[in-house]
C-alpha positions as CSV (number, residue, x, y, z in Angstrom):
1,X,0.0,0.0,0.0
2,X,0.9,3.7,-1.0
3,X,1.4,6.3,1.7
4,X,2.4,9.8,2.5
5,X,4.5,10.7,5.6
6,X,5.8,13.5,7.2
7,X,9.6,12.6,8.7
8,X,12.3,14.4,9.9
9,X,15.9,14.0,9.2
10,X,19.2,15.4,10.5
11,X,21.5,16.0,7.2
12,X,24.9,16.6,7.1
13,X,26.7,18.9,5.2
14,X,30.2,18.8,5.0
15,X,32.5,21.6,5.6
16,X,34.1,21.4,2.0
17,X,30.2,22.8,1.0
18,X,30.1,25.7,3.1
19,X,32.1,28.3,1.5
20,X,29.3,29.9,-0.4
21,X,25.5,29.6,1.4
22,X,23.8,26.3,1.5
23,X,21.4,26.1,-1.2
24,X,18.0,24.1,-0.6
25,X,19.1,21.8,-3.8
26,X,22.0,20.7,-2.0
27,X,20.3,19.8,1.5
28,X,17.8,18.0,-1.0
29,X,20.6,16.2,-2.6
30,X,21.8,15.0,0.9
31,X,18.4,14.3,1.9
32,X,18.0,11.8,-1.3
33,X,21.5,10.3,-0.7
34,X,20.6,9.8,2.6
35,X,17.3,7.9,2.2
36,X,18.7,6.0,-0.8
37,X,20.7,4.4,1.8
38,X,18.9,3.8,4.5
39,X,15.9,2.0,1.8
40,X,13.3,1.7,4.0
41,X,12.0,1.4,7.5
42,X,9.6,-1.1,9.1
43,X,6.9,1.2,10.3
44,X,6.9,3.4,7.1
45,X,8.2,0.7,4.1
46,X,10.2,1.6,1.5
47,X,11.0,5.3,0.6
48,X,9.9,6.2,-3.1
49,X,10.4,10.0,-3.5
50,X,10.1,13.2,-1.7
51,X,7.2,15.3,-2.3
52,X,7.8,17.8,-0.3
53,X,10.3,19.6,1.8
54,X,8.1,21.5,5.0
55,X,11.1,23.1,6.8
56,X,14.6,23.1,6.7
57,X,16.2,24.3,10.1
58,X,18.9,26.4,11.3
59,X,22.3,24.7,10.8
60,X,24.1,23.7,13.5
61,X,28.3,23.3,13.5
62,X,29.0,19.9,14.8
63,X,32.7,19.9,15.7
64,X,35.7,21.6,15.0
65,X,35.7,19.9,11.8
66,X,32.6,22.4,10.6
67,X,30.6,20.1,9.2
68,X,27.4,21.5,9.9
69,X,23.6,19.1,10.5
70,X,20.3,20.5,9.1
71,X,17.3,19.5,10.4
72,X,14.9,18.8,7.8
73,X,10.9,18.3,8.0
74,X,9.2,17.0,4.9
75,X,6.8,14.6,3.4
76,X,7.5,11.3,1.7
77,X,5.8,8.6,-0.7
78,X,6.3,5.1,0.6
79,X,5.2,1.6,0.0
80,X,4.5,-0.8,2.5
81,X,2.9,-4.2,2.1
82,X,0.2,-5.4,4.4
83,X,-1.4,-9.6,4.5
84,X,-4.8,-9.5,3.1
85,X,-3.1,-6.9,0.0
86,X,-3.7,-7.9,-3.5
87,X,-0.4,-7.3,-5.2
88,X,1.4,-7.7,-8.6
89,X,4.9,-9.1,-9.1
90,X,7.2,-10.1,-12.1
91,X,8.1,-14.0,-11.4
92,X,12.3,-14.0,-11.1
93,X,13.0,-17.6,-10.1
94,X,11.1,-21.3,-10.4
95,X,11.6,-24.5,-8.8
96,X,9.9,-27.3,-7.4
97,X,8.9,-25.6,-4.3
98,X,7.3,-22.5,-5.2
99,X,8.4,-19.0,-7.5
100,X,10.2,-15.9,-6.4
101,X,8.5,-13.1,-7.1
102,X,9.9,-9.3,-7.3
103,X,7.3,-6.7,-6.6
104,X,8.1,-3.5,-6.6
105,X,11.3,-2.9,-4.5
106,X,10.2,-6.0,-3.0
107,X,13.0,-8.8,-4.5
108,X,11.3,-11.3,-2.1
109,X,8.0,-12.6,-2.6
110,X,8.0,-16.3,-2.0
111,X,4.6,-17.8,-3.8
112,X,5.2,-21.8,-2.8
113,X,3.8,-24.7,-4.9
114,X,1.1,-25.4,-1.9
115,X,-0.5,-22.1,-2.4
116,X,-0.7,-23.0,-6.0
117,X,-3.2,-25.4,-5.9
118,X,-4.7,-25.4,-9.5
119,X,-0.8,-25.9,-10.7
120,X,1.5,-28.2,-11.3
121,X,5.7,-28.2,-11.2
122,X,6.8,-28.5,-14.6
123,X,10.9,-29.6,-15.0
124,X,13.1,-28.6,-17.8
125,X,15.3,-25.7,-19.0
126,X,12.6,-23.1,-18.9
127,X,10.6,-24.4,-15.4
128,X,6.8,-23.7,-14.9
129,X,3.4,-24.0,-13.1
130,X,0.8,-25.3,-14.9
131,X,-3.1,-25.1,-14.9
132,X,-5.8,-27.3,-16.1
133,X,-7.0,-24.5,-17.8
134,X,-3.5,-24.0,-19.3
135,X,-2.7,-20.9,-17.5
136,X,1.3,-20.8,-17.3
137,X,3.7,-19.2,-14.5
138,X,6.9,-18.9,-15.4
139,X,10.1,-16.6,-15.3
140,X,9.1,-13.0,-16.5
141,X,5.6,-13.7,-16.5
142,X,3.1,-10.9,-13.8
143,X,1.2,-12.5,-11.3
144,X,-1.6,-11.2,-9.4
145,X,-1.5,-12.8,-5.7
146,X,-2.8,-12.3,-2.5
147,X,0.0,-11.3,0.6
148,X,-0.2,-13.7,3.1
149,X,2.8,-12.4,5.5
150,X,5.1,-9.7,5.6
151,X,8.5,-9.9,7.4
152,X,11.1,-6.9,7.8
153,X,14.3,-7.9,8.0
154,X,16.6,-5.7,10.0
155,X,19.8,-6.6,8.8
156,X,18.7,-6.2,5.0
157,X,16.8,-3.2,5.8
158,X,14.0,-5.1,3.4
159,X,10.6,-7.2,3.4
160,X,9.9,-10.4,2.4
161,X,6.7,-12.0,1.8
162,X,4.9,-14.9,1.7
163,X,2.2,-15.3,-1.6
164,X,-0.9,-17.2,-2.6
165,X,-2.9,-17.6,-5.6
166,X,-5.6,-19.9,-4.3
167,X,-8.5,-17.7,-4.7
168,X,-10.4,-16.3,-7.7
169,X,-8.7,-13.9,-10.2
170,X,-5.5,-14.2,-8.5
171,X,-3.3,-16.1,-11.2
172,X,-0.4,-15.0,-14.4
173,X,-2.1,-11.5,-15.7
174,X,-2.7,-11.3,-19.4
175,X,-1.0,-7.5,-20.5
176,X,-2.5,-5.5,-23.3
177,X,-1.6,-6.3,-26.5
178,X,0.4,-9.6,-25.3
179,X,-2.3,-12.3,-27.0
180,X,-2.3,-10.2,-30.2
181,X,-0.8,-12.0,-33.2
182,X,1.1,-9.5,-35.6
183,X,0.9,-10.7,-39.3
């Protein structure tokens, strides 16, 4: 699920920066450095983009150094999964147990062969699931599912999940234009 929240950040600005004023662009910069490593969180999910910066405070000199911390107040875009969701992912890996699917910045999204019920494991070079009614998961194909559980793990700064397809119109999505023959 898509949200917007408001956070607040310290950002640092080295000294090296500070010869001419600090321009809003640059604390922005920081800001975006800054959340692009720290990914995500587990109360908010992952950060997505900045849609607004609120306030940006008075600077404050850390050390002798000069480096110099902003506080900064502004709103975000995140993504968070929740159980119950209905979600879409790309598959990225098959086997005999179940199919990896990435979802967004999720790269985690384990859909295993008993929530498949309707499919069955089929072997070779390119592995699938297959359905009685001939509908086909395999690698590169979207699938609609429904979130069963969502995990954060700390040390990843990421969520995984765990994926079903047992339930009607959940299943491989057909794309616009992708049945079409050309001639």
């Amino acid at each position: 699920m898509f949200f917007e929240v408001e956070l607040q950040r310290d950002v640092k600005i080295n000294a090296t920066n500070l010869d001419k004023p600090v321009s809003r662009r640059l604390i922005l910069a920081c800001l975006l450095d800054n959340l692009f490593k720290e990914k995500a969180s587990e109360d908010h999910g992952y950060f997505l983009a900045v849609t607004r910066l609120k306030s940006i405070g008075k600077g404050n000199v850390m050390d002798e150094s000069g480096n110099t911390v902003f506080t900064v107040v502004f709103t975000c875009r995140t993504f968070k999964p929740f159980p119950g969701e209905e979600l879409q992912g790309v598959v990225r890996y098959i086997s005999q147990h179940g199919v990896l699917l990435k979802c967004g910045p999720i790269r985690n999204a384990f859909l295993s062969a008993w929530k498949m019920s309707k499919y069955q494991y089929i072997p070779g070079k390119k592995p699938a699931f297959l359905s009685n009614e001939l509908s086909k998961i395999e690698k590169g194909v979207v699938v609609c599912f429904l979130v069963l559980a969502v995990r954060w793990i700390n040390a990843s700064r990421d969520f995984e999940m765990l994926a079903s397809v047992d339930a009607d119109s959940l299943g491989p999505v057909s794309l616009p234009g992708s049945d079409e023959l050309e001639l």
